[in-house]
C-alpha positions as CSV (number, residue, x, y, z in Angstrom):
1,X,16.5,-20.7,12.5
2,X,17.0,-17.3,10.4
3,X,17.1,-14.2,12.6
4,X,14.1,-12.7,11.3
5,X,14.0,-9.2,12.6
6,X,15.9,-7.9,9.5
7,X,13.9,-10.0,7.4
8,X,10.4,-8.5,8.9
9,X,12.2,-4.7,8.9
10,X,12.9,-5.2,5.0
11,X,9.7,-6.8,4.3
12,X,7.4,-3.9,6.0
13,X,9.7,-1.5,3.6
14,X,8.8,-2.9,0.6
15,X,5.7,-3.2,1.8
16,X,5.4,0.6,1.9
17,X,5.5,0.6,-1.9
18,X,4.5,-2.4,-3.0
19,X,1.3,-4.4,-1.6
20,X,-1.2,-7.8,-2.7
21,X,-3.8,-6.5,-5.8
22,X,-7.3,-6.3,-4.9
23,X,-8.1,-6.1,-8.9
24,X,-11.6,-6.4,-7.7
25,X,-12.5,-4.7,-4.7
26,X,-15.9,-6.8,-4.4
27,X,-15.5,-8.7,-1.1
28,X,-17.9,-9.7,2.0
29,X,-16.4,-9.1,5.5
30,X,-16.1,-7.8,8.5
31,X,-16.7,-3.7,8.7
32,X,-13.6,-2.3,7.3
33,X,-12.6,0.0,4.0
34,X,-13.1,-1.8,1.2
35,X,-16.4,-1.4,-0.8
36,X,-18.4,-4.7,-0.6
37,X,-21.4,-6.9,-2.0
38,X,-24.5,-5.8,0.0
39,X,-25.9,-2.7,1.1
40,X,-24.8,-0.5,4.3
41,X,-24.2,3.0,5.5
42,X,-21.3,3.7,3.6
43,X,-21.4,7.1,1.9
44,X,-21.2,5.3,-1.8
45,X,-24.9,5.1,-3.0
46,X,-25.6,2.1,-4.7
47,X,-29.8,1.9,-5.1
48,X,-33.5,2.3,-4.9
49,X,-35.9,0.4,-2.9
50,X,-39.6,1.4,-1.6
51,X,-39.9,2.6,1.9
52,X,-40.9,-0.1,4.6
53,X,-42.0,0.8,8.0
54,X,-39.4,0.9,10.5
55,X,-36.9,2.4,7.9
56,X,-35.0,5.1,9.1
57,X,-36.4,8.4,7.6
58,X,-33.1,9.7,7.4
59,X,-32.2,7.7,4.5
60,X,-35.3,8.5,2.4
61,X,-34.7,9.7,-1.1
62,X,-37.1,12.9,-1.0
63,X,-36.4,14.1,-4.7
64,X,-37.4,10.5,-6.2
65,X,-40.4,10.6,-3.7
66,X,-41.6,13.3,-4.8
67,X,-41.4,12.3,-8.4
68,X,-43.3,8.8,-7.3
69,X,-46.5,7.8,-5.9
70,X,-44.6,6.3,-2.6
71,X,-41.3,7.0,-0.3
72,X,-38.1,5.5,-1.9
73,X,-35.1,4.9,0.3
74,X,-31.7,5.0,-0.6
75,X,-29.5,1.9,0.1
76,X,-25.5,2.5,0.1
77,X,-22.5,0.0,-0.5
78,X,-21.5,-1.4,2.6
79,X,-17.8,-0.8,3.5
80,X,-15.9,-4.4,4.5
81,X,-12.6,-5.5,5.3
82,X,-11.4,-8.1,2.8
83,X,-10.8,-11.6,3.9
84,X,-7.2,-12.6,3.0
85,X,-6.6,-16.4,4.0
86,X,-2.8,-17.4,3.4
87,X,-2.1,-20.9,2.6
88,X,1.8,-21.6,3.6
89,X,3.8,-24.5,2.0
90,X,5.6,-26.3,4.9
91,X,7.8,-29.1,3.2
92,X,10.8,-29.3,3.5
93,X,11.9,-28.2,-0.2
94,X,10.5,-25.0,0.8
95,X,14.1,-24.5,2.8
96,X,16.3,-26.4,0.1
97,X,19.0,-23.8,0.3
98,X,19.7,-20.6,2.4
99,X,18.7,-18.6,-0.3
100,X,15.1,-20.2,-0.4
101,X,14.1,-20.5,2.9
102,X,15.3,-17.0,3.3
103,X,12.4,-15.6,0.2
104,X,9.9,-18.4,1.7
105,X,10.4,-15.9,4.8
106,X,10.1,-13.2,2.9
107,X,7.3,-13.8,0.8
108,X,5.3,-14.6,3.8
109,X,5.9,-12.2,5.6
110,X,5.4,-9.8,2.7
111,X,1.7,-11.6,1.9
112,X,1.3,-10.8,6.0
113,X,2.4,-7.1,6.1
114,X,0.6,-6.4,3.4
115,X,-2.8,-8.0,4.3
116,X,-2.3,-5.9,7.3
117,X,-1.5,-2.7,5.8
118,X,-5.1,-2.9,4.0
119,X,-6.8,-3.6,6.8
120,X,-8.1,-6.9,5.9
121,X,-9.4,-9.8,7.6
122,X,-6.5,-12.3,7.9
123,X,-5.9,-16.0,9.0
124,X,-3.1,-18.3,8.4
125,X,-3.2,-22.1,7.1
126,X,-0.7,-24.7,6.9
127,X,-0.5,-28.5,8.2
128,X,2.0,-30.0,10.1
129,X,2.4,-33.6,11.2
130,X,-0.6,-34.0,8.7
131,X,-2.7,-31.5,11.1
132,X,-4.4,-28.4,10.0
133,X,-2.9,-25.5,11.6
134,X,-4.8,-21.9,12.1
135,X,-2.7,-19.5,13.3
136,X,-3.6,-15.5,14.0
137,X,-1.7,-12.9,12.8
138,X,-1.0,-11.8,16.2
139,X,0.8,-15.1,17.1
140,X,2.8,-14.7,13.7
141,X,3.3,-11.3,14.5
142,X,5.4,-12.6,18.1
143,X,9.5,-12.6,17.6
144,X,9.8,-15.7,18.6
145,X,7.2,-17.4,16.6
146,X,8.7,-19.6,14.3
147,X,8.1,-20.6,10.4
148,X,6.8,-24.1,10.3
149,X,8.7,-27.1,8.5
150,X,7.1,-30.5,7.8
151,X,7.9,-33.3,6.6
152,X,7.0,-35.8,3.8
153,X,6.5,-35.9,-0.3
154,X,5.0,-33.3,-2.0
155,X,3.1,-29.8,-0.8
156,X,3.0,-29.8,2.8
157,X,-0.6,-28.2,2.1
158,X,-3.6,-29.2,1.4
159,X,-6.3,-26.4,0.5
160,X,-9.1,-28.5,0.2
161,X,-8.6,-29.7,4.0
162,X,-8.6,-25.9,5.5
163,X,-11.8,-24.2,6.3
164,X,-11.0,-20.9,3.8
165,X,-13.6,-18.6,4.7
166,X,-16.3,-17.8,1.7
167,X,-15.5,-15.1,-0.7
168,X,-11.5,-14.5,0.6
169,X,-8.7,-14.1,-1.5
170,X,-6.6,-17.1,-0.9
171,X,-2.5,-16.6,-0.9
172,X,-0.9,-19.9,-1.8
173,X,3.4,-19.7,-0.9
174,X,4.5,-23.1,-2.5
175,X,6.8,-24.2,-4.5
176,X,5.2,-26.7,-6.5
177,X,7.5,-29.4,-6.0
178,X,5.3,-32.1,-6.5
179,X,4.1,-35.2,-8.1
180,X,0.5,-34.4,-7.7
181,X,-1.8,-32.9,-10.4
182,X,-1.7,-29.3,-10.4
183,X,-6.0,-29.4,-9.9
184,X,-5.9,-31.4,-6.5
185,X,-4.6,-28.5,-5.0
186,X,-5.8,-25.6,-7.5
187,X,-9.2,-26.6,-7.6
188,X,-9.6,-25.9,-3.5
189,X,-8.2,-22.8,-3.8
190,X,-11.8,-21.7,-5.3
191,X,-14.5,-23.6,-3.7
192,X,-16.8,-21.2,-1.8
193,X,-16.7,-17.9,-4.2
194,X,-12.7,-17.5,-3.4
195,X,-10.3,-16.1,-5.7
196,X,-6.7,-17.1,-5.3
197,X,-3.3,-16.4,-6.1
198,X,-0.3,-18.7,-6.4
199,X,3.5,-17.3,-5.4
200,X,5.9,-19.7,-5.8
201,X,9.3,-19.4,-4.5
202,X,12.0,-21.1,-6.3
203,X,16.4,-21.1,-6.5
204,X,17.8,-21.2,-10.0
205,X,20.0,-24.0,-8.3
206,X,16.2,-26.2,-9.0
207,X,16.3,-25.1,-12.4
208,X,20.1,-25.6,-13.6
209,X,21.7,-27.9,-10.7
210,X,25.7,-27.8,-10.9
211,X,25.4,-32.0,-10.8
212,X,28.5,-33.6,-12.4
213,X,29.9,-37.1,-12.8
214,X,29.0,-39.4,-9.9
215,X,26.6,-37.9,-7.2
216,X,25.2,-38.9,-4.1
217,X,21.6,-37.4,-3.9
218,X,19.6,-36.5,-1.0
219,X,15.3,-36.3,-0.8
220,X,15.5,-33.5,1.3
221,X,12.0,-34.2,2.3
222,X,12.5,-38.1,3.0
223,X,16.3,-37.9,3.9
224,X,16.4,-40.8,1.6
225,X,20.0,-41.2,-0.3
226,X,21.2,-42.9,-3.7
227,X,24.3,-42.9,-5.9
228,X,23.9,-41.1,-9.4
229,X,26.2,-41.3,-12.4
230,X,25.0,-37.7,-13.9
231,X,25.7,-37.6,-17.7
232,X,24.9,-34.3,-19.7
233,X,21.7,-36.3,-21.6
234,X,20.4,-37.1,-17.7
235,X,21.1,-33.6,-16.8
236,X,19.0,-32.0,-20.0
237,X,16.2,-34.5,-19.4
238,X,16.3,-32.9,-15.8
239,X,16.1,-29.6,-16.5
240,X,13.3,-29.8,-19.4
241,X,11.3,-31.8,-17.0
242,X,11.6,-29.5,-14.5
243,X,10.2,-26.9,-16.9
244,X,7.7,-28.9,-18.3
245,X,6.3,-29.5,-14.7
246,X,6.1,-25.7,-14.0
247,X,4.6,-24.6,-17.2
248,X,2.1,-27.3,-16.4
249,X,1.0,-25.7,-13.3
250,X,1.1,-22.0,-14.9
251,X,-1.2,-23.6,-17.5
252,X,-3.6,-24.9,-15.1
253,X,-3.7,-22.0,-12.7
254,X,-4.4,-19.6,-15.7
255,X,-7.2,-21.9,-17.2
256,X,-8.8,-21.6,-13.9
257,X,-8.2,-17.8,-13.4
258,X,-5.9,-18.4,-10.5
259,X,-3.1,-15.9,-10.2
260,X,0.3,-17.3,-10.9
261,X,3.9,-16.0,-10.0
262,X,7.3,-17.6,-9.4
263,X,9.4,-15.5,-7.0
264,X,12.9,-16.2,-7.6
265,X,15.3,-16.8,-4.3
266,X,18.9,-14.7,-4.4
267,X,17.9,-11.4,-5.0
268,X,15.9,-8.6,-2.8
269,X,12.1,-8.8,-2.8
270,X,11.3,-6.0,-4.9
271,X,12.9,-7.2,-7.1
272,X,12.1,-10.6,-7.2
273,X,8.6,-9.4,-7.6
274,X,10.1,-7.3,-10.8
275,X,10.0,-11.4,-12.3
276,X,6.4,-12.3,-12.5
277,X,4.2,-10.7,-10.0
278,X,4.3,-7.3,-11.0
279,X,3.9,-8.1,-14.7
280,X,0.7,-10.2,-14.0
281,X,-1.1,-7.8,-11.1
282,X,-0.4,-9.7,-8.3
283,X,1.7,-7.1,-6.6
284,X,1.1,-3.9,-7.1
285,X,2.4,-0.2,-6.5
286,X,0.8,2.2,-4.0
287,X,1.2,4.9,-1.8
């Protein structure tokens, strides 16, 4: 297991320049800072409505009263916290090489700070053993709370098994490295008024593999293990289906206005962020 205390001291750094979008701060929620969907005591006016008894008289618009036949109150945006549910990746693939598992870290803990530094209302999903997990921040938030690794084929994740709260932004970390249809696990991501947003880390070792001559090859998620004669036509089919299968899923995810970033493993997290997620709005600057 990584020492994470440098990784969390980094992480809350960036996190002082850099933080999630909330393109549109529309959310319902807890009371908080962020301007949301109904009406409250906020000091943002947002309507009209007649006067009803019980009202409080404090609230009466006098000046369109008195242009009117009856008392008008004044109804204000309510202020909420948003609701930021994060949807965390657990297979094994997810921690293919040092470099990975150490931006899985990252990222996570980047999507956590940051959800914190706004104030919002947070949970965290993930399965493991084929169990839905729901884990506070506070827990994550322990030092000796550990990230999660499953086991099995595919995403270690499945949205449409975890109760996402109605209207949240949903944060999926995955990596995508799966045989599944991209909508099986996009589509959940939006059931209930969510929005959602897709990081995906990912090593350039995934992309381009140094594979050469004979090779014996490991399922990381399976353990399972086969000899492979790697020629140069086997290695190009590789590496075009491997892109092919990711501009799939950034295909899909755009159709279905789903946010979409690859974070690349190797390099700090600023400016890993510098590769998709800043150009698209998912991160963005503050402060």
């Amino acid at each position: 297991m990584i020492d994470d205390a440098p990784l969390r001291a980094e992480v809350r750094k960036c996190v002082s320049h850099l933080r999630i979008s909330l393109a549109r701060k529309e959310w319902r929620g807890a009371v908080g800072n962020w301007a949301g969907s109904g009406s409250g005591s906020s000091l943002e006016f947002q309507d009209h409505r007649p006067y009803l008894p019980g009202d409080d008289p404090r609230h009466i618009d006098w000046a369109a009263t008195a242009r009117g036949s009856q008392a008008v109150m004044k109804l204000y945006r309510e202020e909420v916290s948003p609701r930021m549910d994060i949807v965390i990746d657990t297979s094994a693939s997810m921690f293919l090489t040092e470099e990975k598992k150490v931006q899985t870290l990252r990222t996570f803990l980047f999507c956590l700070e940051s959800a914190l530094s706004m104030s919002a209302s947070l949970k965290i999903f993930y399965q493991r053993d084929n169990k839905v997990e729901v884990v506070a921040p506070s827990v994550v938030m322990h030092p000796e709370w550990e990230f999660p690794q499953g086991k099995g084929e595919g995403l270690a994740c499945d949205p449409g098994l975890m109760p996402l709260r109605s209207g949240s932004l949903r944060i999926a970390v995955t990596d995508l490295l799966t045989p599944e249809e991209p909508n099986a696990f996009l589509r959940p991501l939006l059931k209930d008024r969510g929005r959602a947003v897709v990081l995906a880390p990912f090593d350039a070792k995934e992309e381009s593999p140094d594979w050469s001559e004979n090779m014996q090859l490991e399922n990381c998620e399976t353990g399972q293990v086969r000899r492979q004669r790697i020629s140069k036509d086997l290695l190009r089919s590789y590496q075009a289906a491997y892109q092919t299968h990711m501009e799939v899923w950034r295909s899909q995810a755009r159709r279905l206005g789903i946010g979409f970033a690859r974070v690349p493993a190797g390099v700090s997290l600023a400016n890993a962020f510098q590769h998709e997620a800043l150009p698209v709005g998912i991160v963005e600057p503050w402060a």
